[in-house]
C-alpha positions as CSV (number, residue, x, y, z in Angstrom):
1,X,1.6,42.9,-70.0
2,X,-0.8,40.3,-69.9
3,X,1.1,37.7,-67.7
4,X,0.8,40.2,-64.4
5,X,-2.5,39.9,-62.6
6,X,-2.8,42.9,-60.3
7,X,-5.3,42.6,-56.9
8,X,-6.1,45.1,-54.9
9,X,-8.2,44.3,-51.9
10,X,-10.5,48.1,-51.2
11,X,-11.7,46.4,-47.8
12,X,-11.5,43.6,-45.5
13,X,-7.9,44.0,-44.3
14,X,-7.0,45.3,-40.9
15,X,-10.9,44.8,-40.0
16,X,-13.9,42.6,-39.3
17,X,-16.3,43.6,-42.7
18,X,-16.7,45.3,-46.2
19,X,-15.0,42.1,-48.5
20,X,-14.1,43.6,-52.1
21,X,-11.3,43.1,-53.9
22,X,-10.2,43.7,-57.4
23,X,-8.4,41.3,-59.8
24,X,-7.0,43.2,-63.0
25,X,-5.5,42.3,-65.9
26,X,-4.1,44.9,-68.5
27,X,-7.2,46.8,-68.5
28,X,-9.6,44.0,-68.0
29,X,-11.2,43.4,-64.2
30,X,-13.5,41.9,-62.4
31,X,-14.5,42.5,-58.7
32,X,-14.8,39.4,-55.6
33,X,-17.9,41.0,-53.2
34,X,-18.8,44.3,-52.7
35,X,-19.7,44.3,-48.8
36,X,-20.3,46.7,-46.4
37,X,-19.3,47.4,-42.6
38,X,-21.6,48.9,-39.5
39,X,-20.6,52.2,-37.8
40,X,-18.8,51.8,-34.7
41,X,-19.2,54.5,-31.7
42,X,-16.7,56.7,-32.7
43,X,-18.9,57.3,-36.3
44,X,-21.0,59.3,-34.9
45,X,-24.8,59.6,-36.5
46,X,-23.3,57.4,-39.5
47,X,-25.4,54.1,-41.0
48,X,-23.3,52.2,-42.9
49,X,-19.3,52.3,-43.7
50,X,-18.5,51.3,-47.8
51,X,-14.7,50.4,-48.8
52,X,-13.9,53.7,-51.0
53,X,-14.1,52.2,-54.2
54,X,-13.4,55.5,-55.9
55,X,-10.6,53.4,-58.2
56,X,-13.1,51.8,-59.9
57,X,-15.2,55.0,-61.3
58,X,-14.2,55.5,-64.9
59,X,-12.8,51.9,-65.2
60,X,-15.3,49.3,-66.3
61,X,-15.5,46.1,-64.3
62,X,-16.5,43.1,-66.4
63,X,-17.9,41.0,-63.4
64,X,-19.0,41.2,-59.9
65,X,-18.4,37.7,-58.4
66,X,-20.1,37.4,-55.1
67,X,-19.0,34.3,-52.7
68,X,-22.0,34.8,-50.2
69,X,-24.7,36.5,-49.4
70,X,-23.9,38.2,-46.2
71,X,-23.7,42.0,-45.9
72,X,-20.5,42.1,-45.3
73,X,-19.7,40.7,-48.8
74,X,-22.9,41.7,-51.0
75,X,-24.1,44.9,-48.8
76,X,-22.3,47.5,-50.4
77,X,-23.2,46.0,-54.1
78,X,-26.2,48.8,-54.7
79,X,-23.8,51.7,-53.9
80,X,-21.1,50.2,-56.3
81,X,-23.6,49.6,-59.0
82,X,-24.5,53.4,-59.0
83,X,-21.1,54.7,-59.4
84,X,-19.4,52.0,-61.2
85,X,-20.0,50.4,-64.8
86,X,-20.4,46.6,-64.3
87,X,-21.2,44.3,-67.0
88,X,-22.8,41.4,-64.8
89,X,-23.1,40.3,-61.2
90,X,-22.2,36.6,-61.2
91,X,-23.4,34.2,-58.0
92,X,-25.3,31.1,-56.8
93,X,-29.0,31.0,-56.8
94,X,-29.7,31.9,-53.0
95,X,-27.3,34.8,-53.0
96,X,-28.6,36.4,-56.5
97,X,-32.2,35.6,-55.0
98,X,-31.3,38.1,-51.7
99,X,-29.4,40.2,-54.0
100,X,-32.0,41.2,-56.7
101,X,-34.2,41.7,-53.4
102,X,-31.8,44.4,-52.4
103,X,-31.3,46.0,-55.3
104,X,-35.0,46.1,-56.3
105,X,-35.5,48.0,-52.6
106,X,-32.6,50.6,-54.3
107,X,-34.1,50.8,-57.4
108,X,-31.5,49.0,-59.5
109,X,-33.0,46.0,-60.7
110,X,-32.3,46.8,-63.9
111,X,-29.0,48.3,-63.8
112,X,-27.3,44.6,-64.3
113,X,-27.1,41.3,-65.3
114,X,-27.7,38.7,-63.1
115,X,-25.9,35.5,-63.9
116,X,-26.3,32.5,-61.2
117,X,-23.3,29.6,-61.0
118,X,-23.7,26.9,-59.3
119,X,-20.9,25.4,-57.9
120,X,-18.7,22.9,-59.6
121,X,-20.4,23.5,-62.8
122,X,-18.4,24.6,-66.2
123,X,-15.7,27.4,-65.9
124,X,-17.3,31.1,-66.6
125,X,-15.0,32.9,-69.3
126,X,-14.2,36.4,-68.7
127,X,-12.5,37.9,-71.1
128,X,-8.7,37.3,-70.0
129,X,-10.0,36.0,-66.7
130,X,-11.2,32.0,-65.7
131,X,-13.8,31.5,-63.3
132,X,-15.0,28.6,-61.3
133,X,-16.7,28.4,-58.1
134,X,-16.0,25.6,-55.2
135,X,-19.0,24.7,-52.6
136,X,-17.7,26.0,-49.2
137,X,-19.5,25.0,-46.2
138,X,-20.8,28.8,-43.5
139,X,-23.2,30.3,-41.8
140,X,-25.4,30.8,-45.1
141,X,-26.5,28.5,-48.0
142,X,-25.2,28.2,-51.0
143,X,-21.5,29.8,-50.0
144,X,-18.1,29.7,-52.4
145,X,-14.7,30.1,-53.6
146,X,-14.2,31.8,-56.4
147,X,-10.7,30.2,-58.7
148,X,-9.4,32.7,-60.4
149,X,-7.5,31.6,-63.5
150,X,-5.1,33.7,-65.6
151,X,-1.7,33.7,-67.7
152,X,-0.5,34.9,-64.5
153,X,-1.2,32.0,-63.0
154,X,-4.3,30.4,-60.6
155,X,-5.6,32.4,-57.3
156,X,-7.8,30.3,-55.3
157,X,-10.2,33.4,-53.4
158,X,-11.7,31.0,-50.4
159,X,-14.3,33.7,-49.0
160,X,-15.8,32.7,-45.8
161,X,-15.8,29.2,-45.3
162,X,-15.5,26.0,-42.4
163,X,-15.3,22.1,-43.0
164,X,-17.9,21.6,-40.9
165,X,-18.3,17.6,-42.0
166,X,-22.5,17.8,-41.0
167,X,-23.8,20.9,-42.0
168,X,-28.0,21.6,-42.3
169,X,-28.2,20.9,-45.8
170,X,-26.0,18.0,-46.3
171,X,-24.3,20.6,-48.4
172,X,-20.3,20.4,-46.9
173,X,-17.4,21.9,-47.8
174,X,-16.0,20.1,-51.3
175,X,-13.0,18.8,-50.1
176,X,-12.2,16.9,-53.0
177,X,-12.6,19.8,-55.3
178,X,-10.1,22.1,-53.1
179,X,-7.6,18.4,-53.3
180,X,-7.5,18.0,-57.4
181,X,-7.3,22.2,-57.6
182,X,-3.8,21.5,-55.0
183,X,-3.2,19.2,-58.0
184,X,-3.5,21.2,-60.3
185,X,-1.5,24.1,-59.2
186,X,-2.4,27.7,-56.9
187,X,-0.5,30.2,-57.0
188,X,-2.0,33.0,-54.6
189,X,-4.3,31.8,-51.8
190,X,-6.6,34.4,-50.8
191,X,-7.5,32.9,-47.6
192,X,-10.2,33.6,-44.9
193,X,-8.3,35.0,-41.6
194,X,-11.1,35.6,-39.1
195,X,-11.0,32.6,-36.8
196,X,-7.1,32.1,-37.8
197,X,-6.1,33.3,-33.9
198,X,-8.5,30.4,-32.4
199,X,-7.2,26.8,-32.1
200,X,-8.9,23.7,-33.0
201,X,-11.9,23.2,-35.5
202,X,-15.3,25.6,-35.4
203,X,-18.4,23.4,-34.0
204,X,-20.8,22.0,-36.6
205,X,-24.2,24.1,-37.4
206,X,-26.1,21.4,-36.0
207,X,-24.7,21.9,-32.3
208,X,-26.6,24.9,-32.1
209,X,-29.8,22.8,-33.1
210,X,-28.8,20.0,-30.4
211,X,-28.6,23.2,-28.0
212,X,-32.4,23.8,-29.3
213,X,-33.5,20.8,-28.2
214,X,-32.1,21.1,-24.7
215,X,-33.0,24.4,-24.2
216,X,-36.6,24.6,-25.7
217,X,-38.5,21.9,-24.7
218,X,-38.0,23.2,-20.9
219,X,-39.2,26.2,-21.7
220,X,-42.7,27.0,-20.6
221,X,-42.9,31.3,-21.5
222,X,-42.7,32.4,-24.8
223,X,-39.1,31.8,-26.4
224,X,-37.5,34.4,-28.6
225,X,-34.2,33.7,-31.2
226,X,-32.6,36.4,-32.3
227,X,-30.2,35.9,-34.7
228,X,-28.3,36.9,-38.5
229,X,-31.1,37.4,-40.3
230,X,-29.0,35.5,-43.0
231,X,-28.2,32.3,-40.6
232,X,-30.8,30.6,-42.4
233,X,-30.4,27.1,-40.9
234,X,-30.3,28.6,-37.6
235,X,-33.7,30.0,-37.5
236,X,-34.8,26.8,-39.4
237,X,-33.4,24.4,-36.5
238,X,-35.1,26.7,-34.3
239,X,-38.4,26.7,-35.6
240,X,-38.4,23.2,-36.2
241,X,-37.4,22.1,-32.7
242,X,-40.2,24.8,-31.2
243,X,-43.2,23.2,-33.8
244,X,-42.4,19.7,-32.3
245,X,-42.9,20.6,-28.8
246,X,-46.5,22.1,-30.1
247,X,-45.5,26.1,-30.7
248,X,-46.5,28.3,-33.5
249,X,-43.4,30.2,-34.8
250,X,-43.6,34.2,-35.7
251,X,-41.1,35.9,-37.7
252,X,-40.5,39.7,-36.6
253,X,-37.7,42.2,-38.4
254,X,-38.0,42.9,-41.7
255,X,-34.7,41.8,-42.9
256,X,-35.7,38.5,-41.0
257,X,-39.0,38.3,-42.9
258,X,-37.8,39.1,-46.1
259,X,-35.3,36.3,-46.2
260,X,-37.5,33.9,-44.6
261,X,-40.0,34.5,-47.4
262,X,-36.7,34.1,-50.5
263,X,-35.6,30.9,-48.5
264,X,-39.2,29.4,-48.4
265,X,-39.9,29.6,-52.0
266,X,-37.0,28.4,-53.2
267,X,-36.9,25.7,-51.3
268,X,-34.1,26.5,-48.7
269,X,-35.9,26.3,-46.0
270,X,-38.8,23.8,-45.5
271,X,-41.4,24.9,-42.7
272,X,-45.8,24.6,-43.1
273,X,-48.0,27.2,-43.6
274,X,-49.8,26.5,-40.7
275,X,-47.3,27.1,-37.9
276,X,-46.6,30.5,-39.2
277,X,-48.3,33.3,-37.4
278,X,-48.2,37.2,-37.4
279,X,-46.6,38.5,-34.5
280,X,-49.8,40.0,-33.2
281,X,-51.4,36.6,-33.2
282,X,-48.2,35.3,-31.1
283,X,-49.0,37.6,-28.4
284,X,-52.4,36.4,-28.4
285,X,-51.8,32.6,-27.9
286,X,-50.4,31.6,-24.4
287,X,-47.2,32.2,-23.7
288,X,-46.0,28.4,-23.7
289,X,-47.0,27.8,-27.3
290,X,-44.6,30.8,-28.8
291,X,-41.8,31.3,-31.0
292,X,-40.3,34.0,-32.2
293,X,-37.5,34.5,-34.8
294,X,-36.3,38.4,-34.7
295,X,-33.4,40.5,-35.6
296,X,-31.2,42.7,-33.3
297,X,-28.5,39.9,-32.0
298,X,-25.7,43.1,-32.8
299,X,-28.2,45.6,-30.8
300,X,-28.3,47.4,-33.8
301,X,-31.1,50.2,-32.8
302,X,-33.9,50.0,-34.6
303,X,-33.3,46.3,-34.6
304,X,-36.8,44.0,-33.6
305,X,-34.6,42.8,-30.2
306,X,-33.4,46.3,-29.2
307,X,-36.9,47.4,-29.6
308,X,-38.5,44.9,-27.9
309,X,-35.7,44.9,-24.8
310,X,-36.8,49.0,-24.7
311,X,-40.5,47.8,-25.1
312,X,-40.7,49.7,-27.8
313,X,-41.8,47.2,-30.2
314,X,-45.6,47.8,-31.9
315,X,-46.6,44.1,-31.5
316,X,-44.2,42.3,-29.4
317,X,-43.3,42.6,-25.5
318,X,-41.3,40.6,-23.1
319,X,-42.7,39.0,-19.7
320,X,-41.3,37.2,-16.4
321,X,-40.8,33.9,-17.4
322,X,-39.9,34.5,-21.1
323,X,-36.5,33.0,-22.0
324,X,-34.4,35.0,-25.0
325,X,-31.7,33.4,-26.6
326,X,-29.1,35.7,-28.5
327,X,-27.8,33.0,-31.4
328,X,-24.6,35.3,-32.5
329,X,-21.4,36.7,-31.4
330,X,-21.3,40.1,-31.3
331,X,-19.1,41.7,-34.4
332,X,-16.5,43.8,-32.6
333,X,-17.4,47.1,-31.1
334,X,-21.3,45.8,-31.2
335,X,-20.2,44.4,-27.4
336,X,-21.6,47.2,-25.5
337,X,-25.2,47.4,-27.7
338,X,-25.8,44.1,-26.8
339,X,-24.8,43.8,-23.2
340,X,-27.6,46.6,-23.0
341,X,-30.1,44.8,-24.7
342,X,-29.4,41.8,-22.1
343,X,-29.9,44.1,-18.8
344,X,-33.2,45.9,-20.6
345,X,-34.3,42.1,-21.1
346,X,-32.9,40.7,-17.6
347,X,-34.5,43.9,-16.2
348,X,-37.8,43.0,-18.0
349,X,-37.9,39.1,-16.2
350,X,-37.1,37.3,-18.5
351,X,-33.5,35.4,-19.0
352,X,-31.3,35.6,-21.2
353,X,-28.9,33.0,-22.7
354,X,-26.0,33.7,-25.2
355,X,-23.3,32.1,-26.3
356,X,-21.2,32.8,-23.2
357,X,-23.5,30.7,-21.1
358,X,-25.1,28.5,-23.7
359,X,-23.8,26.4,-26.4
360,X,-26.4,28.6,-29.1
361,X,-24.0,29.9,-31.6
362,X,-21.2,28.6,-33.4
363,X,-18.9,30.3,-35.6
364,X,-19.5,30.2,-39.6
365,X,-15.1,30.5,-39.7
366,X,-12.3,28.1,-39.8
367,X,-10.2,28.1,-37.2
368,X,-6.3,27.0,-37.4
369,X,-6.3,23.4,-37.6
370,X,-9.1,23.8,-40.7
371,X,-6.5,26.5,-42.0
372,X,-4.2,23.9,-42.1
373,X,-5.9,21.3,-43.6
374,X,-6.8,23.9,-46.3
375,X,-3.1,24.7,-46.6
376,X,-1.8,21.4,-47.0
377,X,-5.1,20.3,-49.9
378,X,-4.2,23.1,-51.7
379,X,-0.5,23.6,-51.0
380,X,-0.2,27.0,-52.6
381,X,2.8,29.1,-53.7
382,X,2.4,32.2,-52.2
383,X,-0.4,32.9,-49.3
384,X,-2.3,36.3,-48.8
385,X,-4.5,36.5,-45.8
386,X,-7.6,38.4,-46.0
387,X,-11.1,39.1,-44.1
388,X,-9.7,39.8,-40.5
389,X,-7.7,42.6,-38.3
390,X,-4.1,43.0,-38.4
391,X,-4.0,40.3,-35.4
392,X,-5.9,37.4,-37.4
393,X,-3.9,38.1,-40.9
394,X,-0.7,37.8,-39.1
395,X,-2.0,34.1,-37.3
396,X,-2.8,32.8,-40.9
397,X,0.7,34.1,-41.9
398,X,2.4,31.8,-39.5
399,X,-0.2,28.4,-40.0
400,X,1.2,29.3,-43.6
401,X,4.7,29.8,-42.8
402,X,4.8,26.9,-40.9
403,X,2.9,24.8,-43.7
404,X,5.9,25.3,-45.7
405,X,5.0,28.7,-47.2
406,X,8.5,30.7,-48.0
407,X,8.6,33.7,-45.7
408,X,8.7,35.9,-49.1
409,X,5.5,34.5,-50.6
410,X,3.2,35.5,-47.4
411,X,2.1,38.9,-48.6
412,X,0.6,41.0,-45.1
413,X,-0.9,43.2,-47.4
414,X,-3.7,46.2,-46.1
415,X,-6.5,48.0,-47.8
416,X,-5.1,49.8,-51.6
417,X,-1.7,47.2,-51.3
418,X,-1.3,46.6,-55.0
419,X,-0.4,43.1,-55.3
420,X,1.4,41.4,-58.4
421,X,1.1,37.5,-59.6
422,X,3.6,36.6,-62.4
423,X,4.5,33.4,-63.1
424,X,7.8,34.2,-61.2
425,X,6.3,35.1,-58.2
426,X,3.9,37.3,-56.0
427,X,4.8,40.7,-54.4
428,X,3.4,43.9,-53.1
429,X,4.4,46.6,-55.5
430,X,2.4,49.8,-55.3
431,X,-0.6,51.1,-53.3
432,X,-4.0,53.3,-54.0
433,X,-6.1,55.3,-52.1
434,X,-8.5,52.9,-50.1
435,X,-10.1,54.5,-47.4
436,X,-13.9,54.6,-46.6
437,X,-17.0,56.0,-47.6
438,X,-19.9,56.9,-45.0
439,X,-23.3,56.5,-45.6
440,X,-25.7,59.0,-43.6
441,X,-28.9,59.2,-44.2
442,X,-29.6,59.4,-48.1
443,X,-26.2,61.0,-48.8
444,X,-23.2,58.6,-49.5
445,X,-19.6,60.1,-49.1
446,X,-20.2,63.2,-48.1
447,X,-19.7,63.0,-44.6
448,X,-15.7,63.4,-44.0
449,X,-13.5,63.4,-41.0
450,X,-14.2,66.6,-40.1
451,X,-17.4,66.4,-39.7
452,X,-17.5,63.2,-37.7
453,X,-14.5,65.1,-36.1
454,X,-17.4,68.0,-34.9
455,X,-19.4,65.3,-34.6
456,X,-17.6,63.8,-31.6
457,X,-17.0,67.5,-30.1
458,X,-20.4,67.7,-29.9
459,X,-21.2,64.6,-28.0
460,X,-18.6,65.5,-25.6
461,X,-18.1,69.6,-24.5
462,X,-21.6,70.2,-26.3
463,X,-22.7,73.1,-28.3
464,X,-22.9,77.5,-27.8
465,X,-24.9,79.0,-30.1
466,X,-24.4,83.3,-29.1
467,X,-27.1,85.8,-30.7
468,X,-25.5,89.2,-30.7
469,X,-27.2,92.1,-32.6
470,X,-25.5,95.3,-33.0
471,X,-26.0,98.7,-34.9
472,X,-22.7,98.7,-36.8
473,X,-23.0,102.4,-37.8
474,X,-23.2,103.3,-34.0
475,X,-20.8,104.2,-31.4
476,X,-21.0,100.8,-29.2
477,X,-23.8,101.3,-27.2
478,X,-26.5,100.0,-29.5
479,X,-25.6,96.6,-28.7
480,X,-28.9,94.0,-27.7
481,X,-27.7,92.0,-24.4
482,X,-26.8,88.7,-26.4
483,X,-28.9,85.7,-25.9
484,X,-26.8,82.2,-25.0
485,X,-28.6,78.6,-26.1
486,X,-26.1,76.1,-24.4
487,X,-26.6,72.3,-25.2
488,X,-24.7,70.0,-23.2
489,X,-23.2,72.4,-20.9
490,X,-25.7,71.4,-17.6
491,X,-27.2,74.2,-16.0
492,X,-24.7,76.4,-14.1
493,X,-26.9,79.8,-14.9
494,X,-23.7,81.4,-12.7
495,X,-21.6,80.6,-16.1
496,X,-24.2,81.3,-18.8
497,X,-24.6,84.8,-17.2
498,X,-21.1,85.1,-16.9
499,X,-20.9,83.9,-21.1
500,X,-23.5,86.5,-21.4
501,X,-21.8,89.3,-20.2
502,X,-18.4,88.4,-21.7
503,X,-19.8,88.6,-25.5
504,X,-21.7,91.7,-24.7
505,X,-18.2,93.3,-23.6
506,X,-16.8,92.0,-27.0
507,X,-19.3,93.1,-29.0
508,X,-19.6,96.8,-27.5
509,X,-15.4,97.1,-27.5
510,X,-15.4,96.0,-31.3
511,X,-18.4,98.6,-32.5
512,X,-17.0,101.0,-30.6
513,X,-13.4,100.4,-32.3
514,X,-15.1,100.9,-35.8
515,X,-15.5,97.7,-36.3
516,X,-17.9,96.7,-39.0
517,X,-16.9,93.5,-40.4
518,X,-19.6,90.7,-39.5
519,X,-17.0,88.0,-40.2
520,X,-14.4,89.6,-37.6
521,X,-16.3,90.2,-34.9
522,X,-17.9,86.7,-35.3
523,X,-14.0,85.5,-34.5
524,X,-13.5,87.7,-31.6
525,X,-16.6,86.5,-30.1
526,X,-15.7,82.6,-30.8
527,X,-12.0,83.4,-29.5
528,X,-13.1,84.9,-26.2
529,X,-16.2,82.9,-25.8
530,X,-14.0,79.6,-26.5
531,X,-11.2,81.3,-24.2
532,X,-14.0,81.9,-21.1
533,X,-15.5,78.6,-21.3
534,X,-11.8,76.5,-20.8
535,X,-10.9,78.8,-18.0
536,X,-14.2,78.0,-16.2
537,X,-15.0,74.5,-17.3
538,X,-12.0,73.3,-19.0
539,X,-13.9,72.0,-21.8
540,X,-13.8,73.1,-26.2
541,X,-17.4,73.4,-26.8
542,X,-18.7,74.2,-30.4
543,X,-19.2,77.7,-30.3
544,X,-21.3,79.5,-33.5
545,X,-21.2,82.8,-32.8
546,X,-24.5,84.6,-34.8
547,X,-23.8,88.4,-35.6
548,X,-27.3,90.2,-36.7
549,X,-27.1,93.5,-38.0
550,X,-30.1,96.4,-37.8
């Protein structure tokens, strides 16, 4: 029936990253981001974590309708065009700008349409679906809502968003857009969760750039900002404040580069040709007249920062009396990365400030009192927290509950909660499978539990790898004294000997039993291997017994 919309969010529920969720009428949908998340600890060897967006294969999506361009809302879009069948990929200019950059690196240019929106303009039609976009103020140009309109009734979709009141680019929040939509009606807020738990207003952008100008000027080593490679005005405040006290400005990381480059030409960021050098001619000049912009404020590994703490980095190295400031907060489980990156950079000379010391980052979220202010200009039916753990969707659920919200119309819904909008009302009524997908290497989904599961047995009890040869037609006694390669075990030759002798003693027993199955003697010798090891060490390494025959 075409009065029930259906949304399904695949990720951003219960966790910090990979935005999408699907909005479906009959059999007509469209998609809101398509993000990604980053591998924690626990995901061992992994590179990137996708929502499982298996639902969508075999069911044609009519639009992709991107808020921003961060990769937790846009980085999963290349792995979603290749499995899904999209007609178009709808966002503002910046966003489609990094976008097509992405997909061009994946080889998808021309899978899609690209169709920019600006904000405020003329409603997109969608088949049974009504789209406009409202101008929300973050930590990256050109960010929106997305109003969903359909005979089901009006979902306002906020994405990420703040008020901040005097952002970079003049470009704030559009209050009085979010005012006459409360006027006209919403029926289902979709609503940004992340900062719900924190009370008070998030700082304006330009704070951070007031902190430049405290911090810099004093400065007499070379001064290095890492930072989002997509906090655009953050890395423009910082350059700008470093060229007036006379330093040259070098961009290192090549997701920091590339955006730089989009932003320049398209006139979203405004810096001269002539203060931008190569980060070879940075280390040249003297330390004093130095900036650099880099990557690695999450201690990602191969980040710019991580590599340069480790002074790994091919061009740029840090000195006694060079001063790093970390412009971000790390995304949770990123804590310990980072606090390593400061101690190899403390260790190094050179200090450190972040924003538990410094006033250099502010958050690109609303916290409660702007929920609020949201809640009572839009003043919507039925609330549905999204984009934040358990924790931060259940804080939005009471500013909305005590905004007036009726206790049944504040959906706590999780990742594959099937929600349904009538024009009677919204409620949860089914669920689908909405797990995760793993991205190692150049294979996408095919690295399950289990292996992440052997994965983690590795990194903990290590690895035994025990040769045996035997001469199966035999008696027993052509058995070859088994060789042991332990990984992970230390160096107690006492047990390895031990090991030794114990699979020889298997092996001979079993051939001289008749036994001449390969696959069965492999299991006596993982069995009594295993056994040996927990009585002497109490630790499950992963044993692979290896039976040769002659």
């Amino acid at each position: 029936m075409t009065d029930s919309l259906r949304i399904i969010p695949l990720g951003g529920l219960g966790e910090v990253g990979k935005n999408m969720t699907v909005f479906e009428v009959g059999d007509e949908r469209i998609v809101v981001d398509a993000g990604l998340a980053f591998p924690r600890d626990e995901h061992f060897g992994v590179d990137l974590v996708l929502p499982d967006f298996s639902y969508l294969v075999g069911r044609p999506v009519r639009a992709i309708v991107l808020t921003h361009a961060h990769e937790d809302h846009v980085g999963g879009l290349p792995y979603v065009l290749r499995e899904v069948d999209v007609n178009e990929v709808i966002g503002t200019r910046l966003t489609l700008a990094l976008v097509k950059s992405k997909l061009d690196e994946h080889g998808l240019a021309a899978v899609t349409a690209l169709t920019e929106a600006e904000p405020g303009s003329a409603p997109i039609e969608l088949g049974p679906f009504r789209i406009e976009l409202i101008r929300m103020a973050h930590s990256i140009p050109d960010a929106t809502a997305v109003v969903i309109e359909t005979a089901a009734g009006r979902v306002l979709h906020t994405g990420d968003w703040k008020l901040d009141h005097t952002p970079v680019d003049g470009l704030k929040t559009d209050v009085g857009a979010l005012a006459a939509l409360g006027n006209r009606g919403v029926d289902l807020l979709l609503g940004d969760s992340t900062n719900a738990e924190r009370p008070g207003m998030t700082g304006s952008e330009r704070l951070v750039g007031e902190a430049f100008r405290q911090l810099i000027p004093l400065r007499t080593g070379r001064i290095i900002v890492a930072s989002f490679a997509s906090n655009i005005h953050r890395v423009q405040q910082a350059a700008e404040v470093a060229i007036a006290n006379g330093r040259k400005v070098a961009v290192v990381g090549r997701s920091m580069r590339k955006n730089m480059n989009i932003s320049r030409s398209l006139g979203y960021v405004d810096l001269p040709d002539d203060v931008i050098v190569s980060p070879k001619e940075a280390m040249d000049l003297p330390p004093g007249e130095v900036l650099i912009l880099c990557t690695g404020s999450q201690g990602e590994p191969m980040s710019a920062l991580t590599r340069i703490a480790y002074g790994d980095h091919q061009n740029v190295v840090v000195e006694r009396g060079d001063t790093v400031i970390i412009s971000a907060k790390p995304v949770p489980g990123n804590e310990l990365r980072v606090h390593d990156s400061i101690n190899h950079l403390a260790r190094l000379g050179a200090e450190v400030l972040h924003q538990e010391i410094a006033p250099v980052h502010v958050s690109g979220h609303a916290c409660s009192e702007e929920l609020r202010t949201l809640l009572s200009l839009v003043r919507p039916r039925a609330v549905m927290p999204i984009h934040g753990e358990y924790r931060m969707l259940a804080a939005h659920a009471r500013l909305a509950s005590d905004a007036g919200v009726p206790a049944e119309s504040i959906l706590l819904a999780e990742n594959g909660s099937v929600v349904e909008l009538t024009p009677r009302a919204a409620r949860i009524v089914d669920h689908v499978e909405a797990g995760v997908t793993f991205v190692d290497g150049l294979g996408v989904g095919d690295v399950e539990d289990v292996a992440l599961r052997d994965r983690r047995r590795l990194s903990e009890d290590g690895v035994l790898i025990v040769v045996t040869t035997v001469a199966l037609d035999g008696d027993g006694s052509d058995v070859a004294p088994p060789e042991l390669i332990a990984r992970g075990l230390g160096e107690d030759e006492e047990l390895i000997d031990d090991l030794r002798a114990e699979a020889e003693r298997i092996a001979r027993e079993l051939a001289g039993n008749g036994v001449t199955e390969i696959k069965l003697i492999q299991e006596h010798i993982h069995d009594g291997i295993g056994q040996a090891v927990y009585q002497r060490t109490r630790r499950r390494p992963m044993i692979l017994p290896v039976v040769i025959e002659v």
